[in-house]
N, C-alpha and C positions, 0 to 999 in steps of 0.2 A: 443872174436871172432872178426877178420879182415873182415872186407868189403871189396869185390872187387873190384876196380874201375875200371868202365869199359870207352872204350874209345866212344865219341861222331861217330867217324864214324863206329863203329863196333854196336853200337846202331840204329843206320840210316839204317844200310845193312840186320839188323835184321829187319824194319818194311817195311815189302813189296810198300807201296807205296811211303816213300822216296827213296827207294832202285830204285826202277820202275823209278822216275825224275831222279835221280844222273846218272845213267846207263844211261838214252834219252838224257841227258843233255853232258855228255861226249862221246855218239856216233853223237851227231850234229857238237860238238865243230872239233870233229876229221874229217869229212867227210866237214866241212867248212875249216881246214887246209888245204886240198888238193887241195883244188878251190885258197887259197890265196897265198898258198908256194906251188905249183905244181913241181910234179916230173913226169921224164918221164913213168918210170913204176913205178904203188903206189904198193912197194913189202910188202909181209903178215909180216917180219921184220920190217917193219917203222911204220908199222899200230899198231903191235905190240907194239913197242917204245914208240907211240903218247898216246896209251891208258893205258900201265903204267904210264907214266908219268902224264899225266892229273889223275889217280888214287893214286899217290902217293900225287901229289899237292893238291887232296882235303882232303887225310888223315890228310895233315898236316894244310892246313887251319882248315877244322874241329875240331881234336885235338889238338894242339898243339898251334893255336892262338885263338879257340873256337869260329869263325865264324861261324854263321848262317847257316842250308841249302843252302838257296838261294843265299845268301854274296857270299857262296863258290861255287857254281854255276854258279854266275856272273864272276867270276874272272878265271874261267879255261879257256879261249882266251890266259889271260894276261901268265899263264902257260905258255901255249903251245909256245906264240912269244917268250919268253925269251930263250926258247929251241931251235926254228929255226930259232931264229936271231944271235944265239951262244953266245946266251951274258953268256960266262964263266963265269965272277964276280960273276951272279945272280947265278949260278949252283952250282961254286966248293965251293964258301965260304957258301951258303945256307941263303943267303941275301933276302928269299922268302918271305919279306916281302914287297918288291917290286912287287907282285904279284896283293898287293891288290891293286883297283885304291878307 
């Protein structure tokens, strides 16, 4: 018989009260982008964007490099500027480990 392995953020989203910070924690991050990288109209598209994205960046901190809650927590800013400073390096090659400070 094969064990499952399940993944760190998919364990996280199941216990309601990391679930409850990761989710507060990436709707501050996003609603503090707007204030730092301002747009003329903040369209439901970008908002959209900001919040996959900072979802995807802590799947893969969490997973895949096996930071901490928190670690990954601290570091969805660093997410999100790489994304709106266009730093394409960090994006297309997936050099997200630039992420962590």
């Amino acid at each position: 018989m094969q064990l499952r392995k399940h993944r760190l953020s998919t364990l996280d989203f199941a216990d309601p009260v990391k679930r409850a910070r990761v989710t507060v924690a990436i709707i501050e991050t996003l609603k503090e982008s707007f204030i730092v990288w301002p747009m003329r109209v903040m369209t439901e598209a970008e908002k959209k964007t900001r919040f996959n994205l900072l979802m995807e960046g802590y799947k893969h901190l969490r997973d895949d490099l096996g930071l901490s809650t928190q670690r990954c927590i601290d570091n969805l800013p660093n997410i999100l500027q790489a994304y709106l400073d266009k730093d394409q390096s960090v994006l297309r090659n997936h050099n997200r480990e630039y992420w962590v400070s």
